[in-house]
N, C-alpha and C positions, 0 to 999 in steps of 0.2 A: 862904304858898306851898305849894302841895302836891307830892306826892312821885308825883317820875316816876322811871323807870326803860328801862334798854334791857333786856328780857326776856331775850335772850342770853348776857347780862354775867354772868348768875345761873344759865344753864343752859348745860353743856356740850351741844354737838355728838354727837349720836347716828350713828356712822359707820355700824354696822349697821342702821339703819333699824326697829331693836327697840325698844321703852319697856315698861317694867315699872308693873305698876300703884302703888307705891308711887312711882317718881319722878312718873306722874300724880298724887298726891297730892301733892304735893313741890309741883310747879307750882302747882298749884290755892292750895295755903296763900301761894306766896310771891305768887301774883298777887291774894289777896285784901288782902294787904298796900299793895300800889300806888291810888294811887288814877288815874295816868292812866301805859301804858307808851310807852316814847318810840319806841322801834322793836325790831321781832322777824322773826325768819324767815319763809319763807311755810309752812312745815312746821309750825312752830309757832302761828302763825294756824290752820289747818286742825285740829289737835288741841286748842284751843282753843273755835275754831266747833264740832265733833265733841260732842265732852265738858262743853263747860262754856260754853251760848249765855249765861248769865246773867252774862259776864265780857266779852262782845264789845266792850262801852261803853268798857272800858280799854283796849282796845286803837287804833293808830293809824292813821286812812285807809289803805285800801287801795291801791297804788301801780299804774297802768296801767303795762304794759309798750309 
């Protein structure tokens, strides 16, 4: 079985709407770790699509509102 994850679970909540480019590294190492994420914010989906397209596969459907 492989190793899912809720992306959230592992990153706190940025109330200032800032990220430093070391917690972007931060992300990046623990989402190469995953091999499928179970569910994640929508802010974090966009910093992800942004930064790092070569990881979108991990991540999970996008939810219509």
């Amino acid at each position: 079985m492989g190793t899912q994850h809720r992306l959230n679970t592992f990153l706190p909540c940025r109330s200032a709407g800032v990220i430093t480019s070391e917690e972007i590294e931060r992300i990046h190492k623990e989402v190469l770790k995953f091999e499928r994420i179970e569910a994640t914010s929508d802010p974090m989906r966009e910093l992800i699509e942004d930064l790092r397209p070569e990881l979108v596969h991990k991540l999970p459907p996008k939810e219509t509102h």
